[in-house]
C-alpha positions as CSV (number, residue, x, y, z in Angstrom):
1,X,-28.9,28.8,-1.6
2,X,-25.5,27.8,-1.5
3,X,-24.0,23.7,-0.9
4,X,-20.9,23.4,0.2
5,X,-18.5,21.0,1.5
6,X,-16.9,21.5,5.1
7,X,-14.1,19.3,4.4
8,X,-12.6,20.8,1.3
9,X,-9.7,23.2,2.0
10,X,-9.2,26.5,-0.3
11,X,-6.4,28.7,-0.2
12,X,-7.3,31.9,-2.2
13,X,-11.2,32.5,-0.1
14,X,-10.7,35.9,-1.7
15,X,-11.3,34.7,-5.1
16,X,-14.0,32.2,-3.8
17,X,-16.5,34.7,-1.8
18,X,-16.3,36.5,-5.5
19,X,-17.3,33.5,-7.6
20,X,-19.6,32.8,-5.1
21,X,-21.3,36.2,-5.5
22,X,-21.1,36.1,-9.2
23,X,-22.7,32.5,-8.6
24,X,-25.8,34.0,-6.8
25,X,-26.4,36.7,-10.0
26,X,-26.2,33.3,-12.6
27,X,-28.5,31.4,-10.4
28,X,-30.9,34.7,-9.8
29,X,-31.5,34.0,-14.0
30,X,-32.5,30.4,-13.1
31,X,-29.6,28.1,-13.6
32,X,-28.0,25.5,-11.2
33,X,-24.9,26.7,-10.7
34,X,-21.7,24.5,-9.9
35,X,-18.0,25.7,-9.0
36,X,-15.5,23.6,-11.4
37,X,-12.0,23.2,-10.8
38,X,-9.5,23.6,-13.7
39,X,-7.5,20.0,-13.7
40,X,-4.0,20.1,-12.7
41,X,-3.7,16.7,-14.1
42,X,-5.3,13.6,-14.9
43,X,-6.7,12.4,-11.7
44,X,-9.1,9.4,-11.5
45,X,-10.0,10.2,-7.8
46,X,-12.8,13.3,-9.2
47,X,-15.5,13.5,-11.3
48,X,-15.3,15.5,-14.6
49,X,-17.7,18.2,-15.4
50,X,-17.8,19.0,-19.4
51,X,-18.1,22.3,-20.1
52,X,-20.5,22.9,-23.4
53,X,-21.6,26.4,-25.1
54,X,-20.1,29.3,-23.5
55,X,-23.3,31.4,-21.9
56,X,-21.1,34.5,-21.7
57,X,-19.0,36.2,-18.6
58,X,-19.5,37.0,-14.9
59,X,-17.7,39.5,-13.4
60,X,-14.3,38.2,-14.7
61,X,-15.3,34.6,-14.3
62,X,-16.6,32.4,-18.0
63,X,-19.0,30.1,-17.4
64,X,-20.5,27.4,-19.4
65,X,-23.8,25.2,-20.5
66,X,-22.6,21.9,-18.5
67,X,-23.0,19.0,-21.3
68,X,-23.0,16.0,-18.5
69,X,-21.1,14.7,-15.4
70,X,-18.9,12.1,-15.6
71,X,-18.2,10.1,-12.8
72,X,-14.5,9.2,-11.8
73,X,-12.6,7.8,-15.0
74,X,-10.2,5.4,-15.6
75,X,-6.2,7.0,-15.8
76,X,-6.9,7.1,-20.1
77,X,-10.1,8.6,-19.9
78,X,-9.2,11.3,-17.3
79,X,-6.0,11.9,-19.7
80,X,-8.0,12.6,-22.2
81,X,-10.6,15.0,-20.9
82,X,-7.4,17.3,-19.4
83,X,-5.8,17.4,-22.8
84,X,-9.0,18.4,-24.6
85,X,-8.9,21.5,-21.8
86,X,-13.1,21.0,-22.1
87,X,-13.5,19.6,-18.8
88,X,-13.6,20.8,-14.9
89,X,-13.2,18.9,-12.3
90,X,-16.6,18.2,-10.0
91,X,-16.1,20.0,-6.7
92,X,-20.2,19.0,-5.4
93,X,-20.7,22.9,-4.7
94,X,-23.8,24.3,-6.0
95,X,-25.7,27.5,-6.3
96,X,-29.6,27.8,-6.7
97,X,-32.3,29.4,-6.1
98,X,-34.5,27.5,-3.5
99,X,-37.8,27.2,-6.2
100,X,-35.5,26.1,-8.9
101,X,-33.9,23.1,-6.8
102,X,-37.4,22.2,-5.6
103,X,-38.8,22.2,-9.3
104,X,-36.5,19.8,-10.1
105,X,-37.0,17.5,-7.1
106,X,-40.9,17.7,-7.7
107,X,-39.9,16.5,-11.3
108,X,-37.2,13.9,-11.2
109,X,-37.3,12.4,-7.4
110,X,-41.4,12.8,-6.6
111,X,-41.3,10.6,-3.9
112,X,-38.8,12.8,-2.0
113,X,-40.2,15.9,-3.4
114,X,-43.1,14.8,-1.2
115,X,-41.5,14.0,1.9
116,X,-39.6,17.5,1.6
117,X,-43.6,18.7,1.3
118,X,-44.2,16.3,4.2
119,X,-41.6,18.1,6.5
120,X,-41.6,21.4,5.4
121,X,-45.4,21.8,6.7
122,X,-44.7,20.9,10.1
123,X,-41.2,23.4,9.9
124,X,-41.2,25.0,13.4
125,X,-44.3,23.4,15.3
126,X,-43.9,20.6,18.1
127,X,-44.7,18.0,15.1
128,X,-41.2,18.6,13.4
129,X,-39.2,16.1,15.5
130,X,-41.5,13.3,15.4
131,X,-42.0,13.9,11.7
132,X,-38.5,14.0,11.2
133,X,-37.8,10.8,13.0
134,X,-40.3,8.9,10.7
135,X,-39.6,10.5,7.4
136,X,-35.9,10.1,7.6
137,X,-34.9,6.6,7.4
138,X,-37.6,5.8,4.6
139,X,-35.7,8.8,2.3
140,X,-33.7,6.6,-0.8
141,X,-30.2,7.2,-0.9
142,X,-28.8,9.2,-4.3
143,X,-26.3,11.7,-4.5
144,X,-26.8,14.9,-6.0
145,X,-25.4,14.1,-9.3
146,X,-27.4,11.7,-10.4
147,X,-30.8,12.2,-8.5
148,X,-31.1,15.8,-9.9
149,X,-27.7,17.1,-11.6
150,X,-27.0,15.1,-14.8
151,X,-30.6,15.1,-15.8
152,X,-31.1,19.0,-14.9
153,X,-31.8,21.6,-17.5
154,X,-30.1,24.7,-17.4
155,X,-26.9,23.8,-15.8
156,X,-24.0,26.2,-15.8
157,X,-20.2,25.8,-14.6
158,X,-18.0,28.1,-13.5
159,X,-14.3,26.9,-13.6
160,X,-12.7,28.8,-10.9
161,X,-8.7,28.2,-9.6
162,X,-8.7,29.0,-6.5
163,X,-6.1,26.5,-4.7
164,X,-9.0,23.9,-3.9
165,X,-8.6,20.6,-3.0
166,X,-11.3,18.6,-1.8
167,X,-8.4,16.2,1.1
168,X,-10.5,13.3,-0.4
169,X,-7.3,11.2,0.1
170,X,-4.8,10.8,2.5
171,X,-2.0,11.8,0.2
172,X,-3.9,15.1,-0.5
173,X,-2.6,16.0,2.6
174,X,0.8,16.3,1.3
175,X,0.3,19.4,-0.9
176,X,-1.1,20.6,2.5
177,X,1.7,19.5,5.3
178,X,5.4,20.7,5.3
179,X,7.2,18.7,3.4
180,X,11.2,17.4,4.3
181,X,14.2,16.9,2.3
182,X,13.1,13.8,1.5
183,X,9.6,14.2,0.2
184,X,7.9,13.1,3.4
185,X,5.2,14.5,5.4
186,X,4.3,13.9,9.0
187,X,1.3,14.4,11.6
188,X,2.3,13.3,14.6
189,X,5.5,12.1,16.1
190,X,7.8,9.8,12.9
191,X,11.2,9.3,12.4
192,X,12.7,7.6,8.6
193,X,16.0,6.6,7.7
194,X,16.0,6.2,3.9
195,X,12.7,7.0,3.8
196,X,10.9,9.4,0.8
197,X,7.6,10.3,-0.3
198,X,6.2,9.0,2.0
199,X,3.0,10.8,4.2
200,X,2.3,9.6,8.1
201,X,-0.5,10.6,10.1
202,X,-0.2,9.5,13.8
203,X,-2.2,10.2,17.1
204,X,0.2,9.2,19.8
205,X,2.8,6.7,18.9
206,X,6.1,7.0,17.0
207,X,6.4,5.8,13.4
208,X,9.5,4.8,12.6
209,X,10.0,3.7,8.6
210,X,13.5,2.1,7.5
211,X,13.9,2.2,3.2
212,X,10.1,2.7,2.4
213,X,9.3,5.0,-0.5
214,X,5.5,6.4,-1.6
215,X,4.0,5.1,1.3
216,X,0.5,6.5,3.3
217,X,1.1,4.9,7.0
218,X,-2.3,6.4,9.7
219,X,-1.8,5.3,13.0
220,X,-5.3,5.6,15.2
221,X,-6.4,4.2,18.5
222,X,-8.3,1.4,16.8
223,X,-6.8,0.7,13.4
224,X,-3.3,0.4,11.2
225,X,-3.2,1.3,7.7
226,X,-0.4,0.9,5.4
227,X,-1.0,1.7,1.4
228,X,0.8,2.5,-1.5
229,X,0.3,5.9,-2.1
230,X,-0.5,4.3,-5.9
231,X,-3.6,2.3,-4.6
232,X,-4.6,4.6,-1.5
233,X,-8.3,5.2,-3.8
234,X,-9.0,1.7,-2.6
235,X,-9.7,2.2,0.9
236,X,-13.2,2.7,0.0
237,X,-12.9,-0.8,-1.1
238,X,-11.6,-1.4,2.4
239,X,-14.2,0.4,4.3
240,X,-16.8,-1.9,2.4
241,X,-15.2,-5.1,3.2
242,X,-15.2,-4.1,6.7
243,X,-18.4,-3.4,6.0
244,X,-19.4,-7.0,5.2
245,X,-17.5,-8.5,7.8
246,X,-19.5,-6.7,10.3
247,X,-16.9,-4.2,11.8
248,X,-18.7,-1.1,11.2
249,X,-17.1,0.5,14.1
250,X,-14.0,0.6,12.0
251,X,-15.8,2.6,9.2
């Protein structure tokens, strides 16, 4: 069983179907298996994976005992862990055998061990919906990291560069998007005058920017948003005050 992402956008899918395969003959042994990225740099908008005792070579790929998961650092912090070249960055795709997954459910999330149980008995008879319907909402929130993950034995990581990035941020895009002269990238119709850096994402309007630098401008039907490219991580801290305020059709 493989998890993976449909958002995240990979250049070199050559060299992924192969870790992937090599993936499936580490997991076939009985490890949980996650695809690292080598850090270009010391981001604070991923998680860090530390690579421990080398287990040996697949195919042409190294992989590694994974020591812990470390969610998203602080600038220092994430320096650190680049410099000390021990540490990949968490891309959230896994390969597992199904019985090895379920083992640790069973051991470290019981309760939804037991609705998986629950479901998986009525798999494929006229029961399934209804089940489905009733189990669903009562299932506790927890990502994979910490509800099975960091307290998993027999981890392994393979670091794998393969031209990934996960677009987890508007400025992503830029690496993505032709770029102009001036360091700008645009989706949808934008004109600058003294304008750099800066990334627009538009639906129907023009955006027109006059001496902005290092800016992320998105232009939908429904909402304006206009960041620093510096503190464009906070717009989870946006969607969450919208949250509160009660304008979840925003979010």
């Amino acid at each position: 069983m493989a998890v993976l992402t449909a958002d995240h956008y990979i250049i070199d899918t050559e060299r992924y179907l192969h870790a992937l395969a090599e993936a499936e003959q580490i997991a076939s042994q009985g490890y949980l298996v996650t695809l690292g990225i080598p850090p270009t740099g010391p981001s604070t908008g991923y998680g860090y994976i530390e690579q421990g005792q080398s287990l040996g070579n697949a195919g042409d790929f190294p992989y590694y005992r994974v020591n812990r998961f470390i969610e998203k650092p602080d600038l220092q912090n994430a320096a650190k862990m680049v410099q000390s070249g021990q540490y990949s960055w968490n891309s959230g795709m896994f390969i597992w055998r199904v019985k090895r997954i379920l083992e640790e459910f069973e051991r470290q999330m019981p309760a939804f061990y037991t609705q998986l149980m629950e479901l998986g008995s009525v798999t494929g008879t006229a029961e399934y919906s209804a089940t489905i319907q009733r189990i669903w909402p009562q299932v506790a929130k927890q990502t994979i990291d910490y509800g099975v993950m960091e307290g998993a034995t027999d981890v392994a990581v393979i670091p794998v560069e393969m031209g990934w990035s996960d677009i987890g941020s508007w400025s992503s895009l830029t690496g993505l998007l032709p770029v102009d002269e001036h360091g700008n990238s645009a989706v949808g119709p934008f004109l600058g005058i003294n304008t750099r850096g800066t990334l627009v994402f538009g639906e129907k309007r023009l955006i027109a920017t006059i001496g902005v630098q290092d800016l992320v401008i998105v232009d939908t039907e429904d909402a304006l948003l206009v960041c620093t490219k510096a503190e464009e991580q906070r717009v989870r801290e946006m969607v969450e005050r919208l949250k509160k305020i009660g304008r979840n059709d925003l979010t």
